[in-house]
N, C-alpha and C positions, 0 to 999 in steps of 0.2 A: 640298377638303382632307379632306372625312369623308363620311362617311352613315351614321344612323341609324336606329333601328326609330322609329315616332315615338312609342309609349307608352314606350318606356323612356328619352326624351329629356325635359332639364330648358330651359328658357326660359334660364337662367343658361351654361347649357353650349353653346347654339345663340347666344348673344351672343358667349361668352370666342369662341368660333371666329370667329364674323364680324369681329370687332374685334382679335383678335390678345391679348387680354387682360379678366382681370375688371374690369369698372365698379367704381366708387368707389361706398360705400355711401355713400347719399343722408343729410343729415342729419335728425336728427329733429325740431329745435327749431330754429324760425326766431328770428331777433333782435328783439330789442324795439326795434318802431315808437317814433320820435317822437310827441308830443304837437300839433307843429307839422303844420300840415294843407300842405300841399302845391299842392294841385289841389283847387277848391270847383267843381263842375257845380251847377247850380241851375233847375230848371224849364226843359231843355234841349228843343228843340224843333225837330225837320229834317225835313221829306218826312211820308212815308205813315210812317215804322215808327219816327220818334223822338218823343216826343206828352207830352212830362212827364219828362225824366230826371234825377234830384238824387242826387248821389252825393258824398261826400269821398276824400280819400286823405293819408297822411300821410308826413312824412318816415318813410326806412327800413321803408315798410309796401310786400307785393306786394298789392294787391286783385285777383280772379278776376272776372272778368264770364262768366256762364254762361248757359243760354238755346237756346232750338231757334232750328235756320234761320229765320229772316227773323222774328225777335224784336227786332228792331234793333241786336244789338249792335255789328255791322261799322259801324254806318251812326253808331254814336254816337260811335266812336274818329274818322272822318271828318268827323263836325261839331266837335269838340275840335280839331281840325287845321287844321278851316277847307279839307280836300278836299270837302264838302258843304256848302252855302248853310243855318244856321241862320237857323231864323223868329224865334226865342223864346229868352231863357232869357240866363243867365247863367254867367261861367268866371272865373275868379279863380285865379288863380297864386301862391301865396305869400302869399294876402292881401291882398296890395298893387299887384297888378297882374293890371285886367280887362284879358282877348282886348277887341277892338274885335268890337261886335257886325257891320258887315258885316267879317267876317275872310279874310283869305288865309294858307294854310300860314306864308308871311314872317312874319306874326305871331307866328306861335303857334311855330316856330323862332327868331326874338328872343327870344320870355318864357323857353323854355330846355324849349320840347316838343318832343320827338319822335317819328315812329311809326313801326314796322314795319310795313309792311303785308300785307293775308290772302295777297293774289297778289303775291309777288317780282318774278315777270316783267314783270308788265301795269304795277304799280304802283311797284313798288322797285328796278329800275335799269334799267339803260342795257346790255341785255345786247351790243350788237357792241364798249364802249366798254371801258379796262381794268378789272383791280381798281382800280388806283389811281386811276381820273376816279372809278367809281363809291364809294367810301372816302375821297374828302376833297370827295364835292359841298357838305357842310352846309358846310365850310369854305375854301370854293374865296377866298370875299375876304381870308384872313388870307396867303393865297400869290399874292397881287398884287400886281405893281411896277412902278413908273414907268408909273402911267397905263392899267391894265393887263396888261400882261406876267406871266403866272403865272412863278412859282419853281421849277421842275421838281424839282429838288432835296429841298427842303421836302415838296412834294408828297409824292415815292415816302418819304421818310423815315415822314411823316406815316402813308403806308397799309400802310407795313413793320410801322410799332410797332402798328398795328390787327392787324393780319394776325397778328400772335406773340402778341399776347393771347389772341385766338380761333382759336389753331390754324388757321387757312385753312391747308388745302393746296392748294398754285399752284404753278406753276414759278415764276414772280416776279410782281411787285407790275403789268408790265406784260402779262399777258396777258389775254386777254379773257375777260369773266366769264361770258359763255354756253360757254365749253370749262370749267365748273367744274360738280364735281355739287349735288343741290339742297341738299345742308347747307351748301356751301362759300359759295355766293351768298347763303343766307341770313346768315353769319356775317359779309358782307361788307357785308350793309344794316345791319346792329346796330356794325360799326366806325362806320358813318356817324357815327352819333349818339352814339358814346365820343368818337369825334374831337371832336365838338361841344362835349361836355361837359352836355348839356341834362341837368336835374335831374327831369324827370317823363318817363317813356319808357313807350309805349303797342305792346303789342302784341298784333296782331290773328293768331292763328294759328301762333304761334311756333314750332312744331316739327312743323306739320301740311308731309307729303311729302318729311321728310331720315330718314334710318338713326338706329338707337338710340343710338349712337359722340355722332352729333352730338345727341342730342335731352340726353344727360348733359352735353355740354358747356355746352350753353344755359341746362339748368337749374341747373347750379351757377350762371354769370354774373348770373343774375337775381336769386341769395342774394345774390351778391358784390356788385353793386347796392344793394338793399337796405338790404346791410348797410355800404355807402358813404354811406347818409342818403340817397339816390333813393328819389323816389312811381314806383313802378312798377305797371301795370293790364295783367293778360293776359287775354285774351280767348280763351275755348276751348272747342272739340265733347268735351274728354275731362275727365270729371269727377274722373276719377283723377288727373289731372295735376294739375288744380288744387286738388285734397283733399291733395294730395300737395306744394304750392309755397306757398300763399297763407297769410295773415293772418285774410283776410275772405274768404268770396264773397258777391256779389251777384250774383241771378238776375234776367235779364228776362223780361217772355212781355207781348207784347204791346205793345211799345213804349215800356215803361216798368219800372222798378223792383220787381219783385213781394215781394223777399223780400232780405233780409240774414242772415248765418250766419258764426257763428265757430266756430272745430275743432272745439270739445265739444257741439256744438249740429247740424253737417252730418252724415246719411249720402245717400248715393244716392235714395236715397226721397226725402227731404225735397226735395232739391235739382231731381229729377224731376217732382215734383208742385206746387214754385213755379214749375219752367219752362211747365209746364199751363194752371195758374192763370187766368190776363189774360182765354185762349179760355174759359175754363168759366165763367168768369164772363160771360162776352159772351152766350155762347148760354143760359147757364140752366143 
């Protein structure tokens, strides 16, 4: 639809084209977190890269988890899950309800967790399957009858009102979700867990591999969370993004916790040099 010189081109102006329109300016000012903690990790412990993890989160807060490659952060969202066999360590939900230490995802989807996961494809659906199987798995037992029998019905309704919250664009609620692009399939893992209603939502990578169109839609829904009373924890390679979302971050480097930062306290540097840390320390 255009071509430009690329010096005399704005980032703002290469979006409005691609998307058909200007982005909504992001807010400045997140909501004020509850007092009420959410999600307690405590001396978490999984495999080679999760070795000590204690972290809080509270109602209506997003916490960032930040960190270089294979700092453990992927691996700690999947011991919270119970996708990975924790050795150690402790998860309290509300206070008042621990995960069982040998845990399966069932669990940690009862207590009212849910995760996106880094890989959609490998990890977050059922790409030959529709939108709609993939959009109401968390609650496929509340559309069962007599013994059985899903409610078809129920179903597509269920993954229509998902699908119009997060803008999915589909032809309908039954086509298959590998004919969707990668924003759309992601928006269709995150209906999952609206459908659910789970109160703590964990996401590993949330906007890594879709267009900018959708990377704004996302991050609005995360505020909108939030600011519905959800412990929300994102997980991300871009420090921007989550200087740019979060409450809190927390940085890992090395399997563990290195460093905590709130707004007035975080630049790139700082955040750079706790993801460092863990190895500098090891080696001297």
């Amino acid at each position: 639809i255009a071509s430009h010189r690329a010096a005399e081109t704005t980032p703002a102006q290469l979006v409005r084209e691609m998307v058909g329109h200007d982005l909504p300016e992001r807010p400045t000012a997140l909501g004020q977190a509850s007092a009420k903690v959410a999600l307690r990790v405590c001396n978490l412990r999984a495999g080679e890269r999760v070795r000590g993890v204690s972290f809080e989160v509270r109602r209506g807060e997003i916490l960032g988890i930040s960190g270089l490659i294979g700092s453990g952060r992927t691996e700690t969202l999947r011991a919270i899950m119970g996708a990975d066999r924790a050795e150690g360590g402790e998860i309290w939900v509300d206070e008042t309800m621990p995960l069982p230490f040998r845990r399966e995802p069932a669990d940690a989807v009862r207590a009212g967790v849910g995760m996106v996961p880094e890989d959609r494809k490998q990890d977050g659906l059922l790409l030959p399957q529709s939108v709609r199987v993939n959009a109401t798995l968390a609650i496929v037992n509340r559309h069962a009858r007599f013994g059985g029998w899903l409610d078809a019905a129920a179903e597509t309704d269920a993954a229509a009102s998902g699908c119009r919250r997060l803008d999915v664009r589909c032809a309908s609620v039954e086509q298959p979700v590998n004919e969707l692009s990668g924003g759309n399939q992601q928006k269709v893992v995150i209906a999952r867990w609206l459908a659910r209603g789970c109160d703590v939502l964990l996401f590993d990578e949330p906007t890594r591999g879709i267009d900018v169109a959708a990377k704004e839609t996302i991050y609005a829904l995360l505020r909108e969370l939030a600011g519905e009373g959800k412990a929300v924890v994102v997980v991300s390679s871009e420090l921007t993004e989550l200087m740019a979302l979060c409450h809190r971050i927390a940085v890992m480097s090395a399997g563990r916790i290195a460093a905590e930062f709130l707004p007035d306290e975080w630049t790139q540097e700082k955040l750079t040099h706790a993801a460092f840390s863990g190895y500098l320390d090891a080696t001297g």
